[in-house]
Residue, then its C-alpha position, 0 to 999 in steps of 0.5 A: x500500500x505504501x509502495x503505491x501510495x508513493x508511486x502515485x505521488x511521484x506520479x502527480x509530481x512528474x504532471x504537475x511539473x509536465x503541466x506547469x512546463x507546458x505554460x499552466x499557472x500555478x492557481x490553474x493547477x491548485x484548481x485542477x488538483x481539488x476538483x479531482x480531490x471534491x469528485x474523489x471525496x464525493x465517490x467515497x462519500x456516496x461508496x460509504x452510505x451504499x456500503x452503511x445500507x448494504x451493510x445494516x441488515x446483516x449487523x442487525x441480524x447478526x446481534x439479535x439473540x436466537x429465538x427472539x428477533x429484533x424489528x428496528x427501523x433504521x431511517x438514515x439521520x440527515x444531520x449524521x449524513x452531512x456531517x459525513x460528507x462535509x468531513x470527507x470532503x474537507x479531509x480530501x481537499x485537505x490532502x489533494x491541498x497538501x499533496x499539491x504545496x509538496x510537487 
């Protein structure tokens, strides 16, 4: 995994650098760098909700004691949804930020 991780950011640097000697402004490559990391984080928030409903069912099902079965109505609380994807995204354009001050 680190091994990748860090090919990838060589990766980024060599574009970065390609791009920016091809006439592209810094600000225009800052722009570029967190679209990438708003779509990215806007992928892995929607993944996540998918996987939390996939996955409550099975949890529920598997915590209920034999013989007497649990009825929950799990409704998704909206506040806990947006507070999931304000952090994702506000932890992604953090990292693409990061990633683009260090090429």
């Amino acid at each position: 995994m680190a091994a990748a991780n860090e090919h990838g950011r060589l990766l980024r640097a060599g574009e970065m650098a390609l791009r920016f000697s091809l006439g592209a402004r810094r600000g225009r490559l800052v722009r570029l760098v967190m679209a990438e990391s708003v779509m990215l984080g806007l992928m892995a928030a929607a993944l996540g909700m998918l996987f939390a409903t996939w996955a409550t069912p099975f949890v529920v099902d598997r915590i209920q004691p034999s013989g007497k079965p649990i009825r929950l109505a799990l409704q998704p609380d909206f506040a806990v949804v947006f507070f999931g994807i304000a952090l994702t995204l506000i932890v992604t354009l953090m990292f693409g930020l990061l990633a683009m001050l260090r090429s």
